[in-house]
C-alpha positions as CSV (number, residue, x, y, z in Angstrom):
1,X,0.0,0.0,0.0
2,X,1.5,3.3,-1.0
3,X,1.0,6.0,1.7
4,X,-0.7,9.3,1.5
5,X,-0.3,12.2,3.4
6,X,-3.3,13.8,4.4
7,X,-4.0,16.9,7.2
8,X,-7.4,15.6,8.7
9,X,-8.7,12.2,9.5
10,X,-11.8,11.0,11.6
11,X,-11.7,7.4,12.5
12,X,-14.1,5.7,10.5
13,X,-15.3,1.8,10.5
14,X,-12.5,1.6,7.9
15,X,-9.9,2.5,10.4
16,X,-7.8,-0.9,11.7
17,X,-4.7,1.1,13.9
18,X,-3.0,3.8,14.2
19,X,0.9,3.5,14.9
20,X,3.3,6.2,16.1
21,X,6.3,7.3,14.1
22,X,9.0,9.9,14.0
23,X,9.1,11.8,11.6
24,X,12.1,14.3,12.5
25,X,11.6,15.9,15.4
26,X,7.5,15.1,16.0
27,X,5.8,11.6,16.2
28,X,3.1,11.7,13.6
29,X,0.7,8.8,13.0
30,X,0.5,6.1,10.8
31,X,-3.2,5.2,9.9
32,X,-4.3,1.8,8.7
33,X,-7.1,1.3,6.7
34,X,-8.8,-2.1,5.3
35,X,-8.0,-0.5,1.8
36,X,-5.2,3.0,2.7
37,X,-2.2,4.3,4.7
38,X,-2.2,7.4,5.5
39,X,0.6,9.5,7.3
40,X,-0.9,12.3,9.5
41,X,1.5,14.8,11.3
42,X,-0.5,14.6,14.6
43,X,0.0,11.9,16.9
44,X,-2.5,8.5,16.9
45,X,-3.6,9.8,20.8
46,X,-4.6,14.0,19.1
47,X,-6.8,11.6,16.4
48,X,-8.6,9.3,18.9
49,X,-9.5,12.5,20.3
50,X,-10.5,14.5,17.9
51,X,-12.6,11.7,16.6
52,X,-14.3,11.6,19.9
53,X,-15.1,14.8,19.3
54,X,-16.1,14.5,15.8
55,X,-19.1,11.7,17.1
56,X,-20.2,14.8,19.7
57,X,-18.1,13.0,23.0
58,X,-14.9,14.6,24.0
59,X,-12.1,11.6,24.7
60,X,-12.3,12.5,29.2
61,X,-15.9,11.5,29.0
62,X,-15.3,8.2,26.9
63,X,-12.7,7.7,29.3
64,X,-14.5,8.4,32.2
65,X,-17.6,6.2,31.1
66,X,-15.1,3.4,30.2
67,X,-14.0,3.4,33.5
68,X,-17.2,3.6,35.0
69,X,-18.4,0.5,33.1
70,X,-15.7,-1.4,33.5
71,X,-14.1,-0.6,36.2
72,X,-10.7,-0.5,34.9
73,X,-8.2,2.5,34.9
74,X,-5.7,1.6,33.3
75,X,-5.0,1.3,29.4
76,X,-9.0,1.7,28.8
77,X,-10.4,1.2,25.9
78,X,-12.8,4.1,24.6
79,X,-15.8,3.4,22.1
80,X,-15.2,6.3,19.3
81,X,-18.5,5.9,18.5
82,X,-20.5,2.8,19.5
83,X,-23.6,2.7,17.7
84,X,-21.4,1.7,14.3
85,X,-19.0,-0.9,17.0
86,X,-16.2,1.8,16.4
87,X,-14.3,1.1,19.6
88,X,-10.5,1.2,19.9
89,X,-7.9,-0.1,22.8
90,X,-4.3,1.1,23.5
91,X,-1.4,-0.9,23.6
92,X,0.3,0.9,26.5
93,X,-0.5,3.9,28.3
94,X,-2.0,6.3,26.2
95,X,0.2,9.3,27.4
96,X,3.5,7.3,26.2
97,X,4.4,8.2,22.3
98,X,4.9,4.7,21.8
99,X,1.5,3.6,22.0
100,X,-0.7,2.0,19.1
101,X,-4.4,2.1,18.7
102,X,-6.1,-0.9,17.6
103,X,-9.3,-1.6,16.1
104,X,-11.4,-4.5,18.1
105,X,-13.4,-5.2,14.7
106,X,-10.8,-5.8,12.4
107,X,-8.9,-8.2,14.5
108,X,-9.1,-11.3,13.1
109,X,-6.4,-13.5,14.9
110,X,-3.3,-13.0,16.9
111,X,-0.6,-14.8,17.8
112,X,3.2,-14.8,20.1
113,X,6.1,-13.7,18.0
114,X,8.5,-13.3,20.2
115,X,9.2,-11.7,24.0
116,X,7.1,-8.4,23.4
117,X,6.0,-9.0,20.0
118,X,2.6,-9.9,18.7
119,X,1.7,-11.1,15.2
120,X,-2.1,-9.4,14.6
121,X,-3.8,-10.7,11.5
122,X,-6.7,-8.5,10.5
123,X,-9.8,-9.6,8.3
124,X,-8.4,-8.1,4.9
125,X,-5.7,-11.3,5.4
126,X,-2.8,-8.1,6.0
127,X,-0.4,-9.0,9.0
128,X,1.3,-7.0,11.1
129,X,4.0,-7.6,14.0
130,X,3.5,-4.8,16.7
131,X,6.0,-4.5,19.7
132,X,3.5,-5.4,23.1
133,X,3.1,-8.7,24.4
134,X,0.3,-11.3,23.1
135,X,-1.0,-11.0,27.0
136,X,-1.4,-7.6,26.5
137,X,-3.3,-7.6,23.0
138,X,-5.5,-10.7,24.7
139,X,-6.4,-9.0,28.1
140,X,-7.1,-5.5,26.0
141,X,-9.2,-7.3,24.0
142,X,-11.2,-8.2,26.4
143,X,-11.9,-5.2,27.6
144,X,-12.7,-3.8,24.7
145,X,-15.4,-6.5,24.5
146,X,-16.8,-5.9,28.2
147,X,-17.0,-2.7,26.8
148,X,-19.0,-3.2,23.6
149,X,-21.1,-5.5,25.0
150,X,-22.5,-3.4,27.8
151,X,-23.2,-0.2,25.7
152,X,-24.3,-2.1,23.3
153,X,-26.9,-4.2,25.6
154,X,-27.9,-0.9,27.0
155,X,-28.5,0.5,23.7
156,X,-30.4,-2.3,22.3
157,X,-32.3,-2.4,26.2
158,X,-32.8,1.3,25.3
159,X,-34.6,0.7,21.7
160,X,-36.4,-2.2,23.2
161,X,-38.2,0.0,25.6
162,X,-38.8,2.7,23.1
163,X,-40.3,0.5,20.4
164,X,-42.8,-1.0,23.3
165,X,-43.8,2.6,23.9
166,X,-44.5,3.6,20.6
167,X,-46.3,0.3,19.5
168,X,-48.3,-0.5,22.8
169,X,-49.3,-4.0,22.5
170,X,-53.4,-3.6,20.9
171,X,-54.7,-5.9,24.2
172,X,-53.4,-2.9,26.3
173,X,-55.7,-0.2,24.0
174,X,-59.5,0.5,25.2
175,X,-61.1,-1.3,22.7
176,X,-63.8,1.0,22.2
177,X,-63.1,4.6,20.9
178,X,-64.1,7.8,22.7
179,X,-66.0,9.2,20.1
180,X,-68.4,6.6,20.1
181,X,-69.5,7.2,23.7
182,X,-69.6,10.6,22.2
183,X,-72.9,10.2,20.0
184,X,-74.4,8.4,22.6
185,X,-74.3,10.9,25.3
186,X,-75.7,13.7,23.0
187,X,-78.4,11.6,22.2
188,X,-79.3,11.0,25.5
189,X,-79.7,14.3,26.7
190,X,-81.7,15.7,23.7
């Protein structure tokens, strides 16, 4: 894949990882797409959040709601924007340049290539060997799944409950109408 340089990117359901690389004296980002490469001169942490953003949630809350979901605090994973299963995980601390940002749904398979290296294959049958342990991609992955699977089961608990209260069940309608009882009455009292 040839690389383009580009200015602006928002994360997109296209988006497998972003890598951090120096270029002179800044770390840009490389950004993996199922189809592109991309070089960006901002760092893969400044385009997680200003994707957060982008989807109307600044990166602190996703954070914060992360951590209140999971419980973890450390290395969370933050759903970019969860209602098309963009969520992403860190391989280290997100304040170190060295950290990577993975794509949960691309991830096909993943196996130990050494000490502190991890073989990922994603589902476009591309490999790629990134420098973190397999423990590390395997217990991240996990928590990106706690993750998606809670906001996710609130969401679809959420749209469950809304579609009951728009389409109330016929048994629990009067089955006569109002405006019968209507005639009637001014009938009556002529």
């Amino acid at each position: 894949m040839k690389e383009q340089q580009i200015e602006e990117y928002e994360i997109s359901s296209c988006t497998m990882f972003l890598k951090p690389v120096v270029y002179g004296s800044k770390i840009y980002s490389q950004i993996y797409e199922v189809e592109d490469c991309f070089l960006s001169p901002f760092k893969p942490l400044d385009i997680i959040k200003n994707s957060c953003d982008y989807f109307g949630v600044d990166y602190e809350s996703r954070k914060r709601g992360t951590r209140k979901l999971t419980g973890y605090n450390r290395k969370n994973p933050i759903a970019i924007e969860p209602t098309n299963h963009i969520f992403f995980f860190p391989t280290a601390s997100p304040s170190i340049p060295e950290c990577i940002w993975l794509s949960q749904a691309h991830i096909k398979d993943y196996r130990r290539a050494g000490a502190n290296q991890t073989l990922i294959t994603f589902h476009n049958k591309q490999s790629y060997l990134f420098p973190v342990s397999c423990s590390t991609i395997e217990t991240q992955l996990l928590r990106t799944a706690l993750l998606k699977s809670t906001i996710l089961q609130r969401i679809e608990h959420k749209g469950r409950k809304l579609t009951y209260l728009l389409h109330v069940p016929k048994a629990l309608q009067a089955s006569e109408s109002t405006h019968e009882y209507a005639g009637e009455f001014s009938k009556g009292e002529e």
